[in-house]
C-alpha positions as CSV (number, residue, x, y, z in Angstrom):
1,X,48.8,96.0,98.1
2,X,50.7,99.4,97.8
3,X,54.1,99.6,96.8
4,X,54.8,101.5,100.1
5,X,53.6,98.4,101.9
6,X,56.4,96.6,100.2
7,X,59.7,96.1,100.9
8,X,62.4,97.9,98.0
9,X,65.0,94.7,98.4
10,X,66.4,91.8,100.4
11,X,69.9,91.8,101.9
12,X,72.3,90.7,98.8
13,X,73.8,88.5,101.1
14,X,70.6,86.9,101.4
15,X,69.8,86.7,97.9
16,X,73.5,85.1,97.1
17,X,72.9,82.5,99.2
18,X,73.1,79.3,98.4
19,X,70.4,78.2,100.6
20,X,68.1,80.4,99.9
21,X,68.8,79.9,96.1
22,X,68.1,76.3,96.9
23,X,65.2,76.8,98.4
24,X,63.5,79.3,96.3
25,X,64.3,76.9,92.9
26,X,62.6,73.9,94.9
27,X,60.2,76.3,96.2
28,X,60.7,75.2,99.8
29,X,58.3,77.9,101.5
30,X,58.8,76.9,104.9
31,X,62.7,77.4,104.5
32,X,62.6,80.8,102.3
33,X,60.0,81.9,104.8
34,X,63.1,80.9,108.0
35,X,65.9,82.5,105.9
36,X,64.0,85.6,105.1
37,X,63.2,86.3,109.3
38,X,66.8,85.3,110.6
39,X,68.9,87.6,108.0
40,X,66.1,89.7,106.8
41,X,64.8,90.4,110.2
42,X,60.9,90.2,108.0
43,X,58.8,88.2,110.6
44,X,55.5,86.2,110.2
45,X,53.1,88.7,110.7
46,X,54.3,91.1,108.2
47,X,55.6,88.1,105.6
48,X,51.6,87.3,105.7
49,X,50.8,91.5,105.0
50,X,53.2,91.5,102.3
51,X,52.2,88.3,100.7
52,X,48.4,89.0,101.6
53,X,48.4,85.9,103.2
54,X,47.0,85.0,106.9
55,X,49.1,84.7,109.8
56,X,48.1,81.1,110.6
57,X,48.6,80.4,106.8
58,X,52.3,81.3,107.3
59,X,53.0,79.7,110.3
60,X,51.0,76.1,109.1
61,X,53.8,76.4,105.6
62,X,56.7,77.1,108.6
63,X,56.1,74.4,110.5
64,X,55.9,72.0,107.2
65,X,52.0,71.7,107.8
66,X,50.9,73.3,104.7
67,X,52.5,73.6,101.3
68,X,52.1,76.5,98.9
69,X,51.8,75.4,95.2
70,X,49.8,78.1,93.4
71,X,50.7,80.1,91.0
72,X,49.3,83.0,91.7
73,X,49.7,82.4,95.6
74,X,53.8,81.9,94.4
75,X,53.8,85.5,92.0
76,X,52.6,87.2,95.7
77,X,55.3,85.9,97.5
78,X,57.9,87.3,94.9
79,X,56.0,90.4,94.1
80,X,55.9,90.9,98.3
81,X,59.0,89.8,99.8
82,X,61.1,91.1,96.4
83,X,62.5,87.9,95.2
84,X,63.4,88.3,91.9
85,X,61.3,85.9,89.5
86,X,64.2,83.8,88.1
87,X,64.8,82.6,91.6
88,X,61.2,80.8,91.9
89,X,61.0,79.9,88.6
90,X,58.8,82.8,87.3
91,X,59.1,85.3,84.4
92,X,60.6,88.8,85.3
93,X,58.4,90.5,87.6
94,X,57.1,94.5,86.7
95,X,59.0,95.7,89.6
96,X,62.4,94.1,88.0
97,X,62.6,96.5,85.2
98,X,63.9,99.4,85.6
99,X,61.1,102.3,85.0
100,X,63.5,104.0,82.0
101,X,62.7,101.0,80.2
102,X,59.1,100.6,80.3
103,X,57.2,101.8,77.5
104,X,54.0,103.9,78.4
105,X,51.4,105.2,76.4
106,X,51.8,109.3,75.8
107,X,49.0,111.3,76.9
108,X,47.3,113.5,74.4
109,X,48.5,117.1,75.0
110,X,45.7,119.2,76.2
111,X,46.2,122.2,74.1
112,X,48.0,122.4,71.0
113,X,50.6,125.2,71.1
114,X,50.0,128.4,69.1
115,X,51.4,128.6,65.8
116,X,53.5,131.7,67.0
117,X,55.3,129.1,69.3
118,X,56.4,126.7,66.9
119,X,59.9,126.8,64.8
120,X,60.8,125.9,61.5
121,X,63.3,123.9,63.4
122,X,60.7,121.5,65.5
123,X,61.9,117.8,65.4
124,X,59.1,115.1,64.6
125,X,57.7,113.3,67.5
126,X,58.4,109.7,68.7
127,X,55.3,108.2,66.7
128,X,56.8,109.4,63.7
129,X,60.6,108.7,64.8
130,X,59.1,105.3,65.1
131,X,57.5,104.9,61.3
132,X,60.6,106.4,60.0
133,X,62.4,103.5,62.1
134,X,60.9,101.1,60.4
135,X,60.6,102.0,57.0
136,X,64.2,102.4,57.3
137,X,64.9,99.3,59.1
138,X,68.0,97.2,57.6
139,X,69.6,94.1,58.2
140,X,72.8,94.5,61.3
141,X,76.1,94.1,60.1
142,X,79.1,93.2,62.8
143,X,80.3,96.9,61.6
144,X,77.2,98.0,63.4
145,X,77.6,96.4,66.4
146,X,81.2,98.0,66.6
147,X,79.8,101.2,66.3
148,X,77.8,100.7,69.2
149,X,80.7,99.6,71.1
150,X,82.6,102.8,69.9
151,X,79.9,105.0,71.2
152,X,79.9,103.0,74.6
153,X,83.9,104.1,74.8
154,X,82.7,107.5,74.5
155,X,80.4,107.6,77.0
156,X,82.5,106.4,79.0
157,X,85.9,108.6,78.5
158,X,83.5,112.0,78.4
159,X,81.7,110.1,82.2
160,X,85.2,110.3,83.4
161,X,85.7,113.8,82.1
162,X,82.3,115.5,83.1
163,X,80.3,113.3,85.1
164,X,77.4,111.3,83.3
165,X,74.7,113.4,84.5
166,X,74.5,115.4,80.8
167,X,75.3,112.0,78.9
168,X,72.3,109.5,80.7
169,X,69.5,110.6,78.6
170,X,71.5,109.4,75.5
171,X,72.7,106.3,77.0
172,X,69.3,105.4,78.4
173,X,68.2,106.1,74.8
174,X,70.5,104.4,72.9
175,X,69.7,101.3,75.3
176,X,66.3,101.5,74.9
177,X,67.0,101.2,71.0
178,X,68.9,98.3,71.6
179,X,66.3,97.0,73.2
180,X,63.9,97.2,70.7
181,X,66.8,95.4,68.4
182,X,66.4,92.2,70.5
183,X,62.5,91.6,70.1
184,X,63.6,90.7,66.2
185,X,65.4,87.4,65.0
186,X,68.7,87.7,64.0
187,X,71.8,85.5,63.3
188,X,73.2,84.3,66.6
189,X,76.5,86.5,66.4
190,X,74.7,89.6,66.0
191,X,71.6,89.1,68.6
192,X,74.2,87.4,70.9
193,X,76.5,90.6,70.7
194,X,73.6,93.1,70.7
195,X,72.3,91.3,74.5
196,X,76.3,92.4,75.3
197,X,76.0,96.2,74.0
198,X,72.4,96.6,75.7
199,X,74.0,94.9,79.1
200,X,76.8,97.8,78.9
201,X,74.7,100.4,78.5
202,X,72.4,99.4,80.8
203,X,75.7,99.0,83.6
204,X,76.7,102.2,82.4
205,X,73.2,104.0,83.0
206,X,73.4,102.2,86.2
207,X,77.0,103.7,86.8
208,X,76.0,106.9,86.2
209,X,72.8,106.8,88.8
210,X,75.3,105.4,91.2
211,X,78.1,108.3,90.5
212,X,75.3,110.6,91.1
213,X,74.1,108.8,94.7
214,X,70.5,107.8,93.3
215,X,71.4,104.3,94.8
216,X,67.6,102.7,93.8
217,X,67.5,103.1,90.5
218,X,71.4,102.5,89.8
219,X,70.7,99.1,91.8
220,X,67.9,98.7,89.4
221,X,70.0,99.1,86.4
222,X,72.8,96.7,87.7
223,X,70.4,94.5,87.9
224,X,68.9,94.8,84.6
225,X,72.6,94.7,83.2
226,X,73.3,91.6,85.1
227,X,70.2,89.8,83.7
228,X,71.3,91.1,79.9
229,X,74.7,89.7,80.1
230,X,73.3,86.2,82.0
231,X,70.7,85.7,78.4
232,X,73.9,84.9,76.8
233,X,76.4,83.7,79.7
234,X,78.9,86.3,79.8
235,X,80.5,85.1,83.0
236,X,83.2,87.9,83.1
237,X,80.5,90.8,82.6
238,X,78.1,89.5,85.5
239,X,81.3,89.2,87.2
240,X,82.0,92.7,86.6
241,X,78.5,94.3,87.2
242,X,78.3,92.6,90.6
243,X,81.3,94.2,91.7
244,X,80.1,97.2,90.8
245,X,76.7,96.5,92.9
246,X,79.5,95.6,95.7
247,X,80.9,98.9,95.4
248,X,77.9,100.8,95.7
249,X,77.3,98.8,99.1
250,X,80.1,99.8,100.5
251,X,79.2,103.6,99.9
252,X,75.6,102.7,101.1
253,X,77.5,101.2,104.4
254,X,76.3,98.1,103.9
255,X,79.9,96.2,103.7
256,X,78.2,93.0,104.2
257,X,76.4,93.0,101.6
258,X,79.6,94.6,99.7
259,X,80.9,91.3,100.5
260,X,78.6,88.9,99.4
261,X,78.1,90.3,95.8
262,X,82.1,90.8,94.8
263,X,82.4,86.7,96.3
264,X,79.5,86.1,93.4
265,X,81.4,88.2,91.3
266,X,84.9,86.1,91.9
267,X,82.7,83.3,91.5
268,X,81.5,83.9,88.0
269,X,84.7,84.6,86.8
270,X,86.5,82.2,88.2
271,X,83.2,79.5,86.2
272,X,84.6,81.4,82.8
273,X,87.2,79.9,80.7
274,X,88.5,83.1,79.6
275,X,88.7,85.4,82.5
276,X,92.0,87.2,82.1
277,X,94.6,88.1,85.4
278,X,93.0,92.0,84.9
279,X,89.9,90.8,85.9
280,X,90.6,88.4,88.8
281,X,92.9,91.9,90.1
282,X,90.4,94.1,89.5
283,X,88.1,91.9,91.8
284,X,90.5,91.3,94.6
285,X,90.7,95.0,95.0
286,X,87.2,95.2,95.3
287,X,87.3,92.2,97.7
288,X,89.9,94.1,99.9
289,X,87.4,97.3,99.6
290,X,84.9,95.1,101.2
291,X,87.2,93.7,104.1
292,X,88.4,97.1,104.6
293,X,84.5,98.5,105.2
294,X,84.4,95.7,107.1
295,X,87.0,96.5,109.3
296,X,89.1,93.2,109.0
297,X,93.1,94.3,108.4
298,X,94.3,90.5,108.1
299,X,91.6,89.9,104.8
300,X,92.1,93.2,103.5
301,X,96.0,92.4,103.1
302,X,95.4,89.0,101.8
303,X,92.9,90.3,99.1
304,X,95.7,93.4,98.5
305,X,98.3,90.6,97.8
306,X,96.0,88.3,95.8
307,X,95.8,91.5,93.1
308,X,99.1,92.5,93.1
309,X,99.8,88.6,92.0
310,X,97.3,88.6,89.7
311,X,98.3,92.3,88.0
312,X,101.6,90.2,87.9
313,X,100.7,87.7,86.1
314,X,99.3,90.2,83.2
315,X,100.6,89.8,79.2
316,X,99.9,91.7,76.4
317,X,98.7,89.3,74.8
318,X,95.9,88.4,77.4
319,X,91.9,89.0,75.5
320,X,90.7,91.9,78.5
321,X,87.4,92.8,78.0
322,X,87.1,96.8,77.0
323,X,85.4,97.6,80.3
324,X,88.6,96.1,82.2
325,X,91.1,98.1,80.2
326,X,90.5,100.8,82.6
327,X,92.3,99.0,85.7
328,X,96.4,99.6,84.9
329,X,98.8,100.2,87.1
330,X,98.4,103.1,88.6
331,X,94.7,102.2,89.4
332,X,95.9,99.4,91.0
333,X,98.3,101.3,92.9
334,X,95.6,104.4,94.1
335,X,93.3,101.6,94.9
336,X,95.6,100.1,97.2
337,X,96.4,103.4,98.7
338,X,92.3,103.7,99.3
339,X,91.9,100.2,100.2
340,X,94.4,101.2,103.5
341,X,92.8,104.3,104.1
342,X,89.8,102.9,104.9
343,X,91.8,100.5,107.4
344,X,93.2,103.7,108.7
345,X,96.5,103.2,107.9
346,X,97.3,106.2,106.5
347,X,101.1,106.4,106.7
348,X,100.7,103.7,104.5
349,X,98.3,105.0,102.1
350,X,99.3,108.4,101.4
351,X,102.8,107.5,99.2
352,X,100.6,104.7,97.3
353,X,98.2,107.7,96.5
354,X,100.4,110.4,95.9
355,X,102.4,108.1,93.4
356,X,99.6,107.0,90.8
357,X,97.8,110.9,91.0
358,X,101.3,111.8,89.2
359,X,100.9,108.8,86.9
360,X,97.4,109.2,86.6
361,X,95.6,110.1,83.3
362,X,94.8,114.1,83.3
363,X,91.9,114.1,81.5
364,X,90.0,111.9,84.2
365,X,89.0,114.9,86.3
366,X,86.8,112.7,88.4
367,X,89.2,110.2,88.8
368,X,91.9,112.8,90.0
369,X,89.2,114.7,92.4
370,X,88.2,111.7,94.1
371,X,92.4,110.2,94.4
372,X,92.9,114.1,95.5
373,X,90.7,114.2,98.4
374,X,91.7,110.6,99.5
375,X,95.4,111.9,99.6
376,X,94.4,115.0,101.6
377,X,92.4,113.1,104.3
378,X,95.6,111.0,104.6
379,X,97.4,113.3,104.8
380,X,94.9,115.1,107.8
381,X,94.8,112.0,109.4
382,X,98.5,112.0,110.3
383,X,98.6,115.6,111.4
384,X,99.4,117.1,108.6
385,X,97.1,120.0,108.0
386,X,99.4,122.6,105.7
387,X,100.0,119.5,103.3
388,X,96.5,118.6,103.4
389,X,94.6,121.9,102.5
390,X,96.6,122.2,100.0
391,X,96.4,119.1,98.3
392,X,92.7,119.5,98.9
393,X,92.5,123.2,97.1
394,X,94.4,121.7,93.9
395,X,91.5,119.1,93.9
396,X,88.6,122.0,93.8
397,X,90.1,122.3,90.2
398,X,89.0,118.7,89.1
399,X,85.7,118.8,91.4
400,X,84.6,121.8,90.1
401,X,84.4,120.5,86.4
402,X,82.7,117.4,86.9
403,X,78.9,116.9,88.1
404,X,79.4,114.0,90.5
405,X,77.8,113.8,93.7
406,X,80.0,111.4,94.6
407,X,83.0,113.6,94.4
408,X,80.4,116.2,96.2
409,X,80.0,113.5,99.1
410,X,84.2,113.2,99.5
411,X,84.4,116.4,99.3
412,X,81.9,117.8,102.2
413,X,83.4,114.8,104.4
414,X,86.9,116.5,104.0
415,X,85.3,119.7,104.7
416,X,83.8,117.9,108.1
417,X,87.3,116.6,109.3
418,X,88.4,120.3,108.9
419,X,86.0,121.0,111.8
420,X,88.8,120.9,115.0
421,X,90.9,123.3,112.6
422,X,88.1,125.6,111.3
423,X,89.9,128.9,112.4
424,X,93.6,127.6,111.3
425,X,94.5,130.2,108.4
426,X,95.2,127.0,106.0
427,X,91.5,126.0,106.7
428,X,89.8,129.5,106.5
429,X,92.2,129.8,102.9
430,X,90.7,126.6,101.9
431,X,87.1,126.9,102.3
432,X,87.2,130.9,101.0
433,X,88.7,128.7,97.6
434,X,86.3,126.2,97.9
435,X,83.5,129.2,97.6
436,X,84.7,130.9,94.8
437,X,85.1,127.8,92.8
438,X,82.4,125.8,93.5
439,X,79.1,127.7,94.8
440,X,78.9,129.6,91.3
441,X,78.9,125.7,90.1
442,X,76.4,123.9,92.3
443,X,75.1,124.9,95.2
444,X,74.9,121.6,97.0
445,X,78.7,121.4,97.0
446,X,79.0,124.7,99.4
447,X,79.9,123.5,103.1
């Protein structure tokens, strides 16, 4: 069956369900089969083309005529309807892993370059990296392991610098590498920690497809982190991935779905012993992100209050994961601001906003671009157009030094609220700034 044939996903929503969890671990045909036409709107007819399976076959396992035992019948009903293969009690499934990871044979070259071509400088190819891998291959040490977490830190602070559009190919890489690591035994401490280095790179490959609006394949990394961190049931991380899937829904307008995952992800920390305050805060936020997409005011507040009381409930002496570390104050404070915002209640937001941008780290230039451009639309929504440019044209300094479409995506929607004020001298000053900076950058941030 072509891939084009096939569906790319099921709704989250459906796929956290408990039901349909149920149903697919008892492999309970006739009840996936229900679940996936009422929320996934996939009816009989193309269920059978997808699972090449007949019509009449389909309806006979609906109405509990017929059941469907088969293996292989079982691997075309995952393969067609996407369900991942952990849910039906299969292996991962080729379409699971994300394509960065799988290995494929190189092709043969068809024409050796000329000599003339070649430097004294040429690095050896993988085959050989790989020997040279090997005969070099030495017991891990827990010092080696930190250094991988070191260089995840890295990534991380230059990400939130530059974008991670220059950085990916390293990360991808490195997790590739890591990879490799787990196909060998090792002691339990080391392999156990080296499933949580590869699960945070692979989150942060994901993060970086996701800063740069390639929503697929960051989805496909999420999910490849999620599985990583579940081999060795680190609650807290699958907590954390998940809410970052949740995010991304809510920028692919999908805020149900937003919903559903950051629930599972307050689930799975709130099933781990050691989840700190931080992390329950960090996940109410996202919570009141969803609401707010959602349009419900009376949740959003409630999720708003439930992480300010956790953030209060915060000691130094509390174990936060590294990735967490990121979420202090005046994150929670912007976010709060934003979570507003998207309720509309800009009075509201803008102080919140404007008070953690001047507490705000100042060498996250993405950070400060995308709080910058959420202050100016508050700022527009209450009428305040001279306040607004210019809060906006002090932003073009961050934007213009970070590749991040998603900054590129706030930005062009400020540029679009402008519209009713086009010819106002404030607006004409702001986009003739927004030209100079940023066309000579990238072209697809011009308006």
């Amino acid at each position: 069956m072509p891939d084009a044939d096939r569906p790319q996903e099921l709704p989250a929503r459906l796929l956290t369900d408990p039901e349909m969890i149920n149903a697919c671990r008892v492999r309970d045909f006739a009840r996936v089969f229900r679940l996936v036409k009422t929320k996934a709107g996939i009816y009989p007819s193309m269920i059978a083309r997808r699972c090449e399976l007949t019509p009449s076959r389909v309806g006979e396992v609906i109405a509990g005529r017929r059941q469907l035992q088969h293996m292989d019948v079982i691997e075309r009903i995952s393969d067609g309807l996407r369900i991942p293969g952990h849910l039906l009690g299969l292996a991962r499934r080729p379409w699971e892993t994300p394509q960065a990871l799988v290995v494929t044979e190189r092709e043969a070259p068809q024409q050796q370059p000329e000599p003339e071509q070649q430097t004294a400088a040429s690095l050896p190819g993988p085959d050989v990296d790989g020997i040279l891998a090997l005969a070099a291959r030495t017991s891990l040490s827990a010092a080696t392991l930190e250094a991988f977490r070191s260089s995840i830190e890295d990534y991380w602070r230059r990400d939130n610098q530059h974008g991670g559009e220059a950085l990916r190919p390293a990360i991808v890489g490195q997790l590739r590498h890591v990879v490799g690591l787990l196909k060998e035994n090792r002691p339990p401490s080391i392999q156990n920690g080296l499933y949580g280095i590869a699960a945070e790179l692979a989150r942060l490959t994901g993060w970086t497809y996701f800063d740069a609006r390639q929503y697929s394949q960051a989805r496909a990394y999420f999910t490849e982190a999620l599985q990583l961190a579940k081999a060795i049931d680190d609650r807290q991380f699958m907590a954390n991935v998940l809410a970052c899937m949740s995010l991304q829904a809510t920028y692919q307008d999908k805020p149900a779905d937003s919903l559903a995952l950051v629930t599972a992800a307050q689930d799975q920390a709130r099933s781990s012993l050691g989840t700190t305050p931080r992390v329950l805060s960090m996940l109410s936020m996202r919570e009141a992100f969803a609401h707010a997409a959602l349009g419900n005011p009376d949740d959003t507040h409630r999720a708003i209050g439930e992480a300010h009381h956790h953030f209060e409930q915060i000691h130094s002496s509390d174990s936060d994961p590294s990735w967490v570390t990121y979420f202090d104050e005046p994150k929670l404070i912007v976010d709060t601001g934003i979570a507003h915002g998207r309720l509309g209640e800009a009075a509201t937001a803008e102080p919140l906003i404007a008070d953690a941008l001047r507490r705000e780290d100042r060498s996250n230039q993405r950070g400060r671009a995308f709080h910058s451009f959420w202050l100016a639309r508050t700022q527009l929504d209450q009428g305040k157009l001279d306040q607004a440019c210019h809060t906006a044209t002090q932003a073009l300094g961050h934007a213009s030094t970070v590749a991040s479409e998603r900054v590129s995506g706030h930005l062009k929607e400020f540029y679009g609220q402008l519209e009713p004020h086009r010819q106002e001298p404030v607006a004409l000053a702001f986009e003739a700034r927004l030209r100079e900076l940023l066309a000579p950058v990238s072209g697809s941030l011009r308006p």
